[in-house]
N, C-alpha and C positions, 0 to 999 in steps of 0.2 A: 171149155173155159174151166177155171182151174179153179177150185174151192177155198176159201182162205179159212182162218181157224175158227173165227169169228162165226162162220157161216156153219162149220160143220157142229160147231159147238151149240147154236140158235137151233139147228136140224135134232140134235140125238134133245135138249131140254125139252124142242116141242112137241117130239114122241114120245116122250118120258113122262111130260108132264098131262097128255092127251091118254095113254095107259093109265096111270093112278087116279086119272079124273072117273076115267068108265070105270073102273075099279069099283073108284068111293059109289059110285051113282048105284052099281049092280050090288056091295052090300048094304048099301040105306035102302034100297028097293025093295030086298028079300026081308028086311029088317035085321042082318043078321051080320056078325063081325064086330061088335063096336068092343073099342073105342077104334081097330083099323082103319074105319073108313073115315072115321076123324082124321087118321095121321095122312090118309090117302089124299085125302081132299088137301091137307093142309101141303104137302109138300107141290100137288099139283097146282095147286094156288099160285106158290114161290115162284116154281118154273115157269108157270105162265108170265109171271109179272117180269121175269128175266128176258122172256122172252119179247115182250111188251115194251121194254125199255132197248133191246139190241132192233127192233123195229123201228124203235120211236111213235107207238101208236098209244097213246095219251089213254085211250077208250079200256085196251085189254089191259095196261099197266093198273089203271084206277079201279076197274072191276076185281081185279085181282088179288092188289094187294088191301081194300076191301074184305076180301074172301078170306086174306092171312089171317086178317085181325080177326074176323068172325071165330074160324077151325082153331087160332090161336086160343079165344076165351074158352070155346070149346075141352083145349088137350089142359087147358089151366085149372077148368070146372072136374074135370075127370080126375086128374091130380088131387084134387084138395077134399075130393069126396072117398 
């Protein structure tokens, strides 16, 4: 069966966004990297919620874009400091 673009598109955001999540998680673990692992989380956050919404699963969208706003005040607090 034949993949449509939609699909391959939801496939590379929810590898993408599954990498920069382990990312964020292995440098807030070590303590080490920041504000990277801010930006890491935050764009994996995006993707997920992209991804969330090409599913239509209400659960990963809402955790997600949740997650935006958080790593958002997060890159805003890093900015102004």
């Amino acid at each position: 069966m034949r993949q449509t673009n939609e699909q391959i598109d939801t496939f590379i955001y929810k590898w993408l966004g599954t990498l920069l999540a382990l990312i964020c998680v292995m440098l807030t673990s070590f303590n080490i990297g920041y504000p990277v692992n801010i930006f890491c989380g935050f764009a994996a956050a995006i993707l997920w919620a992209v991804v969330g919404i090409h599913w239509k699963e209400t659960s990963i969208v809402v955790i997600n874009v949740v997650m935006s706003i958080i790593y958002g005040l997060g890159i805003i607090k890093w900015i102004l400091l």
